[in-house]
N, C-alpha and C positions, 0 to 999 in steps of 0.2 A: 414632661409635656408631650415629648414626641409619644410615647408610650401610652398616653392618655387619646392621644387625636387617632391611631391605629385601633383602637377599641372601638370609638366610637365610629369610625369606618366599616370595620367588621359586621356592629352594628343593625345601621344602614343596609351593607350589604343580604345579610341573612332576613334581614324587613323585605328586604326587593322579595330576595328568594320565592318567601310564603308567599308575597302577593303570584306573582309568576306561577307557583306550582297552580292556583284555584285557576286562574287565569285558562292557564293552556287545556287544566280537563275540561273546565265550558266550553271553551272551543272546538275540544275533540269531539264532545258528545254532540254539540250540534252542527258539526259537519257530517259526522258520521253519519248522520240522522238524514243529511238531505242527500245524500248515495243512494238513498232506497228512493232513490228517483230516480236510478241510470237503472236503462235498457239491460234486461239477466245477460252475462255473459257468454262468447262462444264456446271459449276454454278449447282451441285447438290444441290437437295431440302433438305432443312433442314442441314445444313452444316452451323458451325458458326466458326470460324476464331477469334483470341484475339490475336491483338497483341500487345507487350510487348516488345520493344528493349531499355529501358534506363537502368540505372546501376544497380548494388548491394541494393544503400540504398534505390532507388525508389522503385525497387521489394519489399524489405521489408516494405514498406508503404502502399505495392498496394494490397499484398499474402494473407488477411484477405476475402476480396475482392472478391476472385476467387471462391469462392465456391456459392458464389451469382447467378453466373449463372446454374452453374449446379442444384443448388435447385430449379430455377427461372419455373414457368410453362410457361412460356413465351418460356425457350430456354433447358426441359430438354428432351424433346423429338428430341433435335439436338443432331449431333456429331457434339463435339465441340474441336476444334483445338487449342493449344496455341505455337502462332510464338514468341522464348524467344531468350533474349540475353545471349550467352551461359557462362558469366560472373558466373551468378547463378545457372545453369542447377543442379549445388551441391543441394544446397539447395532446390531448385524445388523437385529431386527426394528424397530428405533425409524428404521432411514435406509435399509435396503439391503435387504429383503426380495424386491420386483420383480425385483430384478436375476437369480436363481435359479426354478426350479419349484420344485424340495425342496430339502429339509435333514435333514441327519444330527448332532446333535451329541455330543461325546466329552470325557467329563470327564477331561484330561489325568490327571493323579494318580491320578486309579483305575483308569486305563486301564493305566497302570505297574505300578499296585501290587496289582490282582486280577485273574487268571489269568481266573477267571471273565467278569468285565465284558469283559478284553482277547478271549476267543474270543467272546462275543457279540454283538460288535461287527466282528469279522471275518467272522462267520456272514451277518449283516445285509447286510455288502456284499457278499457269495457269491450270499448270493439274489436281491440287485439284479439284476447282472449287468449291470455299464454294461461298452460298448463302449468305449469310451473312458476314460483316467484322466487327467488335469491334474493335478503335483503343483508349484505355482510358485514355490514358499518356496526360497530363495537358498539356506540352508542345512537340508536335508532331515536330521531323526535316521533314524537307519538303522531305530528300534524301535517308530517312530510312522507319518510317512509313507511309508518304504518297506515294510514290514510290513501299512500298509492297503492299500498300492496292491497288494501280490502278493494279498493275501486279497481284492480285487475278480476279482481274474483275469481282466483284460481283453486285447482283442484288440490294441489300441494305447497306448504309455504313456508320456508325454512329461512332460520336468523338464529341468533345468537342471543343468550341471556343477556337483558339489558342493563346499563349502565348511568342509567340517565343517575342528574342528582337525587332525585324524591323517588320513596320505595312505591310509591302506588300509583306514579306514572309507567315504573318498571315492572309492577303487576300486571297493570292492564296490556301493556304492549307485549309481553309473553306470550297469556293469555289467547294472543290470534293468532300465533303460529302453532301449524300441524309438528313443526320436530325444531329444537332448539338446541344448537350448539354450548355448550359448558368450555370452557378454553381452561389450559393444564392449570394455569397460575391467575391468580389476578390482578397480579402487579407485572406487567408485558408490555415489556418495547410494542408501541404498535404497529411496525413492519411484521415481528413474529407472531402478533395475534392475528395478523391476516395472510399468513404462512399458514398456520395452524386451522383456521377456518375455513379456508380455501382446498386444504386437502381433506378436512373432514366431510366439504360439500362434494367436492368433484372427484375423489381419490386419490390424487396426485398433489405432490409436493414441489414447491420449485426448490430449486438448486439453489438458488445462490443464499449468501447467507448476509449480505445488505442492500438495501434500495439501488437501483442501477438505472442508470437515463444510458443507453446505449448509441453508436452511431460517433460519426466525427460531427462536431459544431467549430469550424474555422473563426479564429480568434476575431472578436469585430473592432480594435483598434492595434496597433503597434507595441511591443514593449510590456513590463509586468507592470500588475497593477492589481490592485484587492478592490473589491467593490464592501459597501457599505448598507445594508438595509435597515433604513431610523424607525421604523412602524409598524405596527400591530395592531389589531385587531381593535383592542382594549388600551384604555390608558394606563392600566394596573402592570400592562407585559412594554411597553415603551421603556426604552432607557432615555434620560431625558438628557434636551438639546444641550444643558452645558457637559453634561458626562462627553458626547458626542464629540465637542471640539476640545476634550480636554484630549480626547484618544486622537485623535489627527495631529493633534500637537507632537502629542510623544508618538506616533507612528513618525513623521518627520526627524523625529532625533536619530531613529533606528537603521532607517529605509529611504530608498530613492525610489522605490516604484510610487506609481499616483494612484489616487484613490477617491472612485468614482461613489457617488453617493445614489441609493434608490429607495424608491416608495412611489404607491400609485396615487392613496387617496389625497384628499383635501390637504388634510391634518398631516399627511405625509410629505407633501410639497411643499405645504409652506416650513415643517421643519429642516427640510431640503435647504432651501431659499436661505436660510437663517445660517446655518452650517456653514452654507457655500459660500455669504457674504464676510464672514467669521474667518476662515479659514481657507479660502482660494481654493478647497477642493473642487474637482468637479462633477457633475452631475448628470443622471438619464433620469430621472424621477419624471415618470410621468411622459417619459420621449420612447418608452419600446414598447412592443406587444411583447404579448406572453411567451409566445414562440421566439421572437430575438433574445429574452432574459437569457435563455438558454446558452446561446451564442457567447453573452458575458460571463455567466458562472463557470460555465466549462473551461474558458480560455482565463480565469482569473487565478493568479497569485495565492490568495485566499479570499476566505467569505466571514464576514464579521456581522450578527444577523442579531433582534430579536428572535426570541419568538415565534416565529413563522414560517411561511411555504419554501422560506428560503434559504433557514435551517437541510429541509429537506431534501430541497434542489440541490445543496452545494455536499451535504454524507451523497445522495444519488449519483454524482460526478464524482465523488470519490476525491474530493479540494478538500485541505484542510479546512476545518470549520470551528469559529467560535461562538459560541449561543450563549448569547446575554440572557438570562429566562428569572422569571420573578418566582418557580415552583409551578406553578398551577400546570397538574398532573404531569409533573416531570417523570414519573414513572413511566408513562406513557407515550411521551413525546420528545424528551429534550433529554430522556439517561440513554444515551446513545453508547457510553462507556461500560454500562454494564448490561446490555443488550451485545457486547464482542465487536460492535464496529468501533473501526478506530478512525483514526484522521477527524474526529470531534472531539471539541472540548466545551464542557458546561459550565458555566461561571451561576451558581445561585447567590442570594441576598443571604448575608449571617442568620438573620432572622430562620430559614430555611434551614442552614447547614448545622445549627443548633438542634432544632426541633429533628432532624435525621438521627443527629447525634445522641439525643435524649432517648428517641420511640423508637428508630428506625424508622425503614423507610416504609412510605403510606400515603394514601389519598390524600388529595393536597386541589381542594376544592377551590372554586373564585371566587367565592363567600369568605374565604379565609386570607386573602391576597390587599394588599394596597397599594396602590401609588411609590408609596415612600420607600416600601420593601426592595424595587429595582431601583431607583434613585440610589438608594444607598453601594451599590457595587461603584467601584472607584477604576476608573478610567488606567491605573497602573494595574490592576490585575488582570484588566483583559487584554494590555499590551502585552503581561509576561508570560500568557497562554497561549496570545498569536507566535509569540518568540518559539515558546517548546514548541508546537506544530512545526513550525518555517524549520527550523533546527533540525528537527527528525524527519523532514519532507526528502525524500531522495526520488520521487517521479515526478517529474514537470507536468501540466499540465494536457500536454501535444502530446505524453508519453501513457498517459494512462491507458490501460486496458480492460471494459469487461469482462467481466468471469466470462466463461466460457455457458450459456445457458440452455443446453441439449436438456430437453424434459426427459424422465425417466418414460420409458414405456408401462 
């Protein structure tokens, strides 16, 4: 039965899909269409443009990255512009600000969803008029990055072959750029696809060889303690609220440190709420900015995560880290073990570890993901992963040290 309701989820899902591919090219095609309403371009000389519009945990994959250009002799005699999604603007100005001249930021969502905001944002970068566009995100939406980069209307415009799911959304986005990056493999951790991109753009390569949040962040309570993030994006990447308090139970058999529970949205608080009432943990869900998570991750014990930004944040601090992850492109984002960072560990659904085991490893799309798939990872295996991390941990928190990151010349 359970094997019967998985199909027909799949399903569903691959129905969404098609609607969604026809969807997004009407869209493209009639925004496109109403560009050839903005004022011709200045296109000043030496003006570079980066833009940047996917989430939290991308940004923290990609922020090593950025200073590549500015070092680059290629591009440091530009002003260089960075178009961000205003998701992280926090973190932009609290670690990366130097790295760029300006900034443009763009509030995803409205940028979708009002006609208005979306042409006055196109307008803005009509009047710039950078020479140059940098779009370096692995996988460009056809409606956001390539959509901004025509409304810059520049002289040069380089990206990366696309990755979208549908081959003829990743035609057309090709298509508009002047030179397209090819990356060595196409199964890549995405910190080293944007290792890899970054020096193919600017000439220069950074040093270090995993994600790095640098600086001291002074611990914001007393005492060890692991924090907890219950939520994700998708309900397909959530581990669900009983798995939740089964793992707090058994972290108590093991451990005296406390264990603070987070998540920002809706759907995340109140599974917060439920956890908290369950199990006396305690909680910041929904009590920090972006900039204080920091302050927790770095000062924590460990990091116990879906799925998300917060995976990222806690390999970038260099905490041991556990990622509960349902597959969906684990090549890319949560195989942190076979990308050579260590102090992670991936826990996937059997259903996943099977299919690895059969094919190897391989695109592992959200059309292909359920609900059930993370449900099914059991609360004693991601205790006895936190265990091997804690076990092998010999740098506390207070003690760790970034690499050393002098750019080559």
């Amino acid at each position: 039965m359970k094997t019967l309701g998985r199909h027909v989820s799949l399903f569903f899902r691959k129905s969404d899909s098609a609607k969604d591919r026809q969807r997004v090219l009407e869209s493209f095609a009639r925004w496109k269409a109403l560009q050839h309403g903005l004022p011709p371009p200045l296109r000043c000389s030496k003006t570079l443009l980066l833009i940047r519009l996917d989430d939290i945990g991308d940004y923290l994959l990609f922020r090593n990255q950025l200073q590549m250009y500015k070092n680059s002799s290629r591009w440091m005699d530009h002003i260089i512009t960075l178009l961000g999604n205003d998701s992280w603007q926090d973190i932009f100005t609290l670690l990366d600000k130097d790295a760029v001249d300006d900034t443009m930021w763009v509030n995803k969502n409205r940028y979708l969803e009002c006609a208005d905001y979306r042409v006055e944002i196109w307008r803005l970068l009509r009047e710039k008029g950078f020479q140059t566009v940098i779009t370096p995100s692995r996988t460009r939406p056809l409606l956001l990055d390539d959509l901004c980069m025509l409304a810059a209307g520049p002289v040069n415009s380089l990206g990366s072959q696309n990755t979208n799911v549908h081959a003829r959304w990743n035609r057309i986005s090709d298509s508009l750029y002047s030179s397209l990056f090819k990356p060595s493999r196409a199964l890549m951790h995405e910190f080293n696809f944007n290792a890899e991109f970054a020096e193919w753009a600017s000439g220069i390569r950074y040093c270090g060889t995993r994600p790095r949040i640098e600086g001291r962040f002074p611990r914001p309570v007393a005492g060890p303690y692991i924090i907890c993030f219950v939520g994700a994006s998708t309900r397909s990447r959530r581990w669900p609220i009983k798995r939740w308090i089964e793992f707090v139970t058994l972290h108590r058999r093991y451990y005296s440190s406390k264990i603070f529970l987070a998540g920002n949205s809706k759907a995340e608080r109140e599974m917060v709420r439920i956890i908290q009432q369950r199990t006396g943990a305690e909680s910041i869900a929904g009590r920090v900015a972006l900039s204080e998570l920091l302050h927790w991750v770095a000062g924590a014990e460990a990091v116990v995560t879906n799925d998300t930004m917060a995976a990222h944040m806690g390999a970038s601090f260099g905490r041991p880290t556990v990622i509960v992850a349902n597959g969906l492109n684990y090549m890319r984002f949560s195989e942190y073990i076979n990308a050579g960072i260590d102090r992670v560990a991936t826990i996937y659904p059997e259903v996943v570890n099977r299919r690895r085991k059969r094919l190897g490893d391989g695109p592992y799309a959200y059309s292909e993901t359920v609900s059930a798939d993370i449900a099914s990872i059991k609360a004693t295996t991601v205790i006895k992963s936190l265990k091997g991390l804690l076990e092998g941990e010999t740098v506390g928190p207070a003690l760790f040290r970034p690499a050393h990151t002098q750019q080559p010349i």
